[in-house]
C-alpha positions as CSV (number, residue, x, y, z in Angstrom):
1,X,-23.7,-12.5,25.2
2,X,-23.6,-10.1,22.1
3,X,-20.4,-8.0,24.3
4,X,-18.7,-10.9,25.5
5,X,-18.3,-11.8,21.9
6,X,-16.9,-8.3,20.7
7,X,-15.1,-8.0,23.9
8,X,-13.6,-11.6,22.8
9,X,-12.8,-10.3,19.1
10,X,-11.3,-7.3,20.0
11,X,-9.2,-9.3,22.8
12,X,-7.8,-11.8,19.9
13,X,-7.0,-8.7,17.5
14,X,-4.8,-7.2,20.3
15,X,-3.0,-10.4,20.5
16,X,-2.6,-10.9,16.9
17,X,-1.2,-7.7,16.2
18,X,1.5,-8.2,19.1
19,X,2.4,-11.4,17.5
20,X,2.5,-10.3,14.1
21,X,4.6,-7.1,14.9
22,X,7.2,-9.5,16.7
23,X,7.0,-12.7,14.9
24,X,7.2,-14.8,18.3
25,X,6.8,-14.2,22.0
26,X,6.4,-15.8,25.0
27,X,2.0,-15.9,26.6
28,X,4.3,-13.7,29.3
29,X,5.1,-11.5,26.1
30,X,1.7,-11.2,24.9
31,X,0.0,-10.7,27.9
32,X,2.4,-7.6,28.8
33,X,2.3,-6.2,25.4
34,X,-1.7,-6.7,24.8
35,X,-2.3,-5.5,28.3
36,X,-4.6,-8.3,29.0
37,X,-4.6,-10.9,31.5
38,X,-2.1,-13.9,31.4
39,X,-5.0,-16.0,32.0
40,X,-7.1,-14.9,29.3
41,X,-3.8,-14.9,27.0
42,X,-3.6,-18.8,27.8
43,X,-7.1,-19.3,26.7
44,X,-6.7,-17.1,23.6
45,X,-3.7,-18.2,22.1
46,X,-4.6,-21.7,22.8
47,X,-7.5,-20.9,20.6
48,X,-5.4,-19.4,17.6
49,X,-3.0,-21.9,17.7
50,X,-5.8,-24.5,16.9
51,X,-7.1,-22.1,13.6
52,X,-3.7,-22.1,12.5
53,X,-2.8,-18.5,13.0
54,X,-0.2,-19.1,15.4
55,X,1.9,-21.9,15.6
56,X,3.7,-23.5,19.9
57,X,7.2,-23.2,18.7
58,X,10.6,-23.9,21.0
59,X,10.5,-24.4,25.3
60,X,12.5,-22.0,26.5
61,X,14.3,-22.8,29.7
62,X,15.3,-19.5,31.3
63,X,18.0,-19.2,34.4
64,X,15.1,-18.4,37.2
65,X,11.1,-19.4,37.1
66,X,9.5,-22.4,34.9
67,X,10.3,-23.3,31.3
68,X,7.7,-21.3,28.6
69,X,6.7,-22.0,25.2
70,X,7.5,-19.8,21.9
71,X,4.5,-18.6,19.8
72,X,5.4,-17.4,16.5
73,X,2.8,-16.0,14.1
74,X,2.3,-18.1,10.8
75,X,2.8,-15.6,8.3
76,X,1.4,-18.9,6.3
77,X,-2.3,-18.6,7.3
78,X,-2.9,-16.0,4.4
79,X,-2.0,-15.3,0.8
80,X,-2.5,-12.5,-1.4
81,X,-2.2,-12.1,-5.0
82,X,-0.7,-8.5,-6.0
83,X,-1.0,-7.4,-9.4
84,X,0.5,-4.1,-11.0
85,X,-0.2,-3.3,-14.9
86,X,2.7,-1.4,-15.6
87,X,4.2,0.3,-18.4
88,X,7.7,-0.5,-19.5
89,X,9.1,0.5,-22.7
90,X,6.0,2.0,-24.1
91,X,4.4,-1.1,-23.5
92,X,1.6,-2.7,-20.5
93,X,2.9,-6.0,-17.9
94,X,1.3,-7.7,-16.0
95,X,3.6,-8.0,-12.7
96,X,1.7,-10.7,-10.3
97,X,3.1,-11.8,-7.3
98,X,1.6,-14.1,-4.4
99,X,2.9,-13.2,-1.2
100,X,2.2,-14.0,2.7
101,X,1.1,-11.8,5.3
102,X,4.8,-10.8,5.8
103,X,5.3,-9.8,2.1
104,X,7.1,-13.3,1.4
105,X,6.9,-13.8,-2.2
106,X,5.8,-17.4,-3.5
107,X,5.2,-17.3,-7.1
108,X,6.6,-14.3,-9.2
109,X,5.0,-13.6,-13.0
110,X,5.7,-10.9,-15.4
111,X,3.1,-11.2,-19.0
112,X,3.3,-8.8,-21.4
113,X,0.0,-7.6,-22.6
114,X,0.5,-7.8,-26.6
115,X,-2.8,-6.9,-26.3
116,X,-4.6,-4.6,-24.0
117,X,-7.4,-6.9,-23.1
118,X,-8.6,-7.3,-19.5
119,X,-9.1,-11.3,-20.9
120,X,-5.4,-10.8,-20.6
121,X,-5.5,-9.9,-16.7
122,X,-8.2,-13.2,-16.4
123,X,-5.8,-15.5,-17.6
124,X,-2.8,-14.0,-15.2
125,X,-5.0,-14.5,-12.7
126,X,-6.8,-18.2,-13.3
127,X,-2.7,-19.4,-13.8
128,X,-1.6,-18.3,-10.8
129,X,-4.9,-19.7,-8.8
130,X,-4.1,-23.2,-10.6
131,X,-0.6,-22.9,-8.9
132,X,-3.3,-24.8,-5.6
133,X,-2.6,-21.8,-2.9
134,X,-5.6,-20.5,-1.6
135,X,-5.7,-16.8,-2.2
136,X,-7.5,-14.2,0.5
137,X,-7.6,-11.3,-1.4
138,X,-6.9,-10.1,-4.5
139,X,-5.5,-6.3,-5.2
140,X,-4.1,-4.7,-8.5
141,X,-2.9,-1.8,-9.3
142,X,-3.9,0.5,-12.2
143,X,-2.5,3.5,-14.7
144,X,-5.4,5.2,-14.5
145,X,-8.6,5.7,-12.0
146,X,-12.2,4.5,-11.1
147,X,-15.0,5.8,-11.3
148,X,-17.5,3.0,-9.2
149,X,-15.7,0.1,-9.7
150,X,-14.8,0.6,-13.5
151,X,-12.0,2.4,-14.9
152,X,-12.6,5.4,-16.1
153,X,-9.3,7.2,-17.1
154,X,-6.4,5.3,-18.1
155,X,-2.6,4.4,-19.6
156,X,-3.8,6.1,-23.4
157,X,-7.7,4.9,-22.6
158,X,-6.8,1.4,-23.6
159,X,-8.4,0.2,-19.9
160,X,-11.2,2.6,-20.0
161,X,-14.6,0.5,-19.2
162,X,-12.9,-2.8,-17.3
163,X,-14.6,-3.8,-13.9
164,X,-11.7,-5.9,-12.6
165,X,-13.9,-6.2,-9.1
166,X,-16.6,-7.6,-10.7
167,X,-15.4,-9.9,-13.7
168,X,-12.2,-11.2,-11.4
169,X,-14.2,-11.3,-7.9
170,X,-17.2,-13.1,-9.4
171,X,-15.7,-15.5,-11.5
172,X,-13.4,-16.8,-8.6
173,X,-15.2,-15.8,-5.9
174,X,-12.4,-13.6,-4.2
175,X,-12.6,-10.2,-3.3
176,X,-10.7,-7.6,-5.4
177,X,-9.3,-4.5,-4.9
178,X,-8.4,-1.9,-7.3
179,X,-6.3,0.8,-7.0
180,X,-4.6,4.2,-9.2
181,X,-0.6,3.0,-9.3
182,X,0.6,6.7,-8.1
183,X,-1.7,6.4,-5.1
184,X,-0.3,3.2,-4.0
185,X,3.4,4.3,-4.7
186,X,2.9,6.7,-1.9
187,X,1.3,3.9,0.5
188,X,4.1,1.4,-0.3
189,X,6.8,4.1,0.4
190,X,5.0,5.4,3.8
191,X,4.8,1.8,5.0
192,X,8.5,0.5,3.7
193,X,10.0,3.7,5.4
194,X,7.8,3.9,8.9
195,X,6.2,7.2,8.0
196,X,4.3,7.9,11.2
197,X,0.4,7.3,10.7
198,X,-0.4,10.6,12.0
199,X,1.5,12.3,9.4
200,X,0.1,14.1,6.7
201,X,1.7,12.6,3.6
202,X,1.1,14.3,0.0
203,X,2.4,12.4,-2.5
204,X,3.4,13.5,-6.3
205,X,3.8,11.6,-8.8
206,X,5.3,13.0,-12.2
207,X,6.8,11.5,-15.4
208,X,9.0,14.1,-17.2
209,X,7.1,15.9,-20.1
210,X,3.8,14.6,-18.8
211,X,1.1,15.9,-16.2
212,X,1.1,15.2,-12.7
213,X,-0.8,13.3,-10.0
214,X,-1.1,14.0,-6.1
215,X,-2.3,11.5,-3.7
216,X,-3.5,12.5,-0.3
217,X,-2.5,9.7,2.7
218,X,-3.4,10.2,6.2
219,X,-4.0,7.7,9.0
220,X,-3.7,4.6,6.9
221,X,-6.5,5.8,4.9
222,X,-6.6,7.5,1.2
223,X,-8.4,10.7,0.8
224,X,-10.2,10.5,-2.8
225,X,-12.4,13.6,-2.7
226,X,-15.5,13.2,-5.2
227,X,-15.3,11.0,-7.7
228,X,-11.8,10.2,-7.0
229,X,-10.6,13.7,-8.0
230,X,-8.8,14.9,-5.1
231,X,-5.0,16.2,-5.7
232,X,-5.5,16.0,-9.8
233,X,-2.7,18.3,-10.4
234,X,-3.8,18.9,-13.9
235,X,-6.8,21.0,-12.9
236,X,-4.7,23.5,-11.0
237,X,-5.5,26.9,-12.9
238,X,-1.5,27.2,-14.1
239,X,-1.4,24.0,-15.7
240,X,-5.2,24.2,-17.4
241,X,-5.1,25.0,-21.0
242,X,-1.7,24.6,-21.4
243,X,0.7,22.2,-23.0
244,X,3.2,19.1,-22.0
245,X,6.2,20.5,-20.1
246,X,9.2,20.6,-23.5
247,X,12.1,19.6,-20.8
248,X,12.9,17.7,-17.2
249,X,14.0,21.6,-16.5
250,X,10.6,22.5,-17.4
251,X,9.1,19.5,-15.1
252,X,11.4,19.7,-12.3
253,X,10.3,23.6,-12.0
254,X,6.8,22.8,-12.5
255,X,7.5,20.3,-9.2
256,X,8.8,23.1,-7.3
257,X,5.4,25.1,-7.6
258,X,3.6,22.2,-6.8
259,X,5.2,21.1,-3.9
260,X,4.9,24.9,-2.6
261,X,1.0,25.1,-3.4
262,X,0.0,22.1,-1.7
263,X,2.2,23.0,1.4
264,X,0.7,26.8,1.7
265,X,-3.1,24.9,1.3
266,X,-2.6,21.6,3.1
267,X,0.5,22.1,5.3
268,X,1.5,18.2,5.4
269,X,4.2,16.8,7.6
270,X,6.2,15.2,4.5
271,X,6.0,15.0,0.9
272,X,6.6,12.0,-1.4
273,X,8.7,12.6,-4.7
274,X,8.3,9.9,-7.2
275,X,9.8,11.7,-10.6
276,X,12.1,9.4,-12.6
277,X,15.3,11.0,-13.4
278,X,15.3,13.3,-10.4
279,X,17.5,12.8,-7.1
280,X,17.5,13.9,-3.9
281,X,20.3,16.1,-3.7
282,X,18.6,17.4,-7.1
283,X,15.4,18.2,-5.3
284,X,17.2,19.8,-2.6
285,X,19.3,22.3,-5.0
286,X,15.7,23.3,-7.0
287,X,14.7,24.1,-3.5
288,X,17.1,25.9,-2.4
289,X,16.9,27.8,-6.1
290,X,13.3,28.6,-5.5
291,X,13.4,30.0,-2.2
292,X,9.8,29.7,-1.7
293,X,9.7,26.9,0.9
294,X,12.0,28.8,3.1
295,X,9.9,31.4,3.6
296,X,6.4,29.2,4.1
297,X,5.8,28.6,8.2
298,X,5.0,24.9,6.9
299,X,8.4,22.7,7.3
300,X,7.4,19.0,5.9
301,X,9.8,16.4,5.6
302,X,10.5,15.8,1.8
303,X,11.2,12.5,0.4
304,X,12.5,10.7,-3.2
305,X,11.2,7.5,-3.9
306,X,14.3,5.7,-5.4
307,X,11.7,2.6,-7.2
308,X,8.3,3.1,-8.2
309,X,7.5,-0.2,-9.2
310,X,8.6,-1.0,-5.8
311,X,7.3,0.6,-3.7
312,X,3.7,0.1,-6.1
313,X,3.6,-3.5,-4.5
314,X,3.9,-2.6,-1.3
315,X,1.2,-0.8,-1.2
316,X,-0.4,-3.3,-3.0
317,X,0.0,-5.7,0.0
318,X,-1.2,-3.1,2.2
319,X,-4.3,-3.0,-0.1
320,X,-4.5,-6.7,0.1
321,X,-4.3,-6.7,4.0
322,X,-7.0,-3.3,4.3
323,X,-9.2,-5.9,5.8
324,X,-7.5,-7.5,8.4
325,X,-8.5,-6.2,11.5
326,X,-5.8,-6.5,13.3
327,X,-3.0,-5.0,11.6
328,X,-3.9,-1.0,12.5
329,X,-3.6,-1.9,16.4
330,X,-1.3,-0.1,18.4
């Protein structure tokens, strides 16, 4: 009984993901592209469109054979609320967003945090829940890192101590996730521009005249190391004991060296620039200056993210979705 079930479970993931990859599809469709029967397909999807998740859309009346109904996926069945406490002009926002399962935004806010209190973040959060959607998941995104689930190192220390999981998810009962804001920038860019799964992705994230951060992504999954201390680019023996770069010249070269360190130790497939200020045509002429690439076997692919706000909120809905089964099917 037990196996029927997961076989069951496992059968209505495999349809899910075809219909959420496609939007709509004939059973014919889903049968072909879940490889599972056609009879089984009737059964399931008749089953999903009573929960809600999919919704009988359009007959479709085709020149030879019988008429057949349109599923399409209701993006609708889920919301998320995506926050990202961001710095602008020297000062912390609150960015929230509730969007569907296709990234559809439905309510938009942007607080500024006069003061840094996570009280602050509880209010954001108790308006937008007022708003009467019901919200699935909860993720937000953070200048800084965790240690556990508190924050442990963060935008001038002013966050140090919060437990955003446990104050948020136990006052509302919704589950929260919490994320560093450099590690999610690479997830949101790897996801908005298809970067393969397989692919080993460092990504770098540097603000001119500041120390940088590394985030390691491979098969949908973050690599953290202990304690969350993996690709801290501070601790690198060149940069310990010494200052703030005095100049982007002095950043953009200090980039270079990175870049060629991590791909003599780790050898990714591509690389993830976000460094404000810098282009890719400007990346590609420091390369070319250093010469040090050319001569490592390792050839990754190397990319400038042109928004890093952006691309923070998509990989805050692809924190949001982590636990939906369905959505790493192939």
């Amino acid at each position: 009984m037990e196996n029927k079930h997961v076989v069951k479970e496992a059968n209505l993931n495999k349809v899910r993901a075809v219909l959420f990859k496609y939007g709509s599809a004939t059973k014919a469709k889903l049968a072909s592209e879940s490889d599972i029967s056609t009879v089984t397909v009737n059964g399931l999807v008749k089953e999903l469109v009573e929960a809600g998740e999919f919704i009988g859309g359009e007959l479709i009346h085709p020149k030879i054979g019988r008429p057949s109904v349109h599923y399409h996926f209701n993006y609708d069945f889920e919301h998320y609320l995506l926050i990202s406490i961001q710095e602008t002009a020297g000062k912390l926002h609150i960015v929230a967003q509730v969007v569907n399962m296709q990234g559809n935004v439905k309510i938009t806010r942007d607080v500024l945090m006069e003061v840094v209190d996570i009280s602050r973040v509880i209010d954001v959060v108790t308006e937008v829940l007022d708003q009467k959607i019901a919200i699935s998941n909860i993720a937000i995104s953070i200048p800084g890192k965790k240690i556990g689930s508190q924050i442990a190192v963060s935008w001038r220390d002013e966050l140090n101590g919060w437990d955003l999981e446990t104050e948020i998810g136990e006052r509302f009962g919704i589950p929260v996730h919490v994320e560093n804001d450099a590690n999610l920038a690479t997830v949101g860019y790897c996801r908005e521009m298809d970067v393969p799964n397989r692919d080993y992705v460092v990504g770098i994230y540097y603000l001119p005249m500041s120390m940088p951060g590394a985030s390691l992504f491979y098969n949908n999954h973050l690599f953290r190391g202990q304690e969350g201390l993996a690709g801290e680019i501070r601790y690198l023996p060149q940069f310990i004991g010494q200052g703030l770069p005095n100049s982007f010249e002095e950043s953009a070269r200090n980039l270079i060296d990175i870049i060629c360190i991590y791909n003599s130790l780790l050898a990714p497939h591509t690389f993830v620039i976000h460094m404000e200020g810098l282009s890719k045509s400007d990346l590609e002429t420091l390369i070319l200056e250093n010469g040090i690439l050319q001569q490592q076997p390792n050839k990754p692919n190397i990319y400038c993210g042109d928004s890093f706000d952006k691309d923070v909120m998509a990989g805050l809905q692809w924190l949001a979705m982590s636990n939906v089964a369905f959505i790493d099917l192939k």
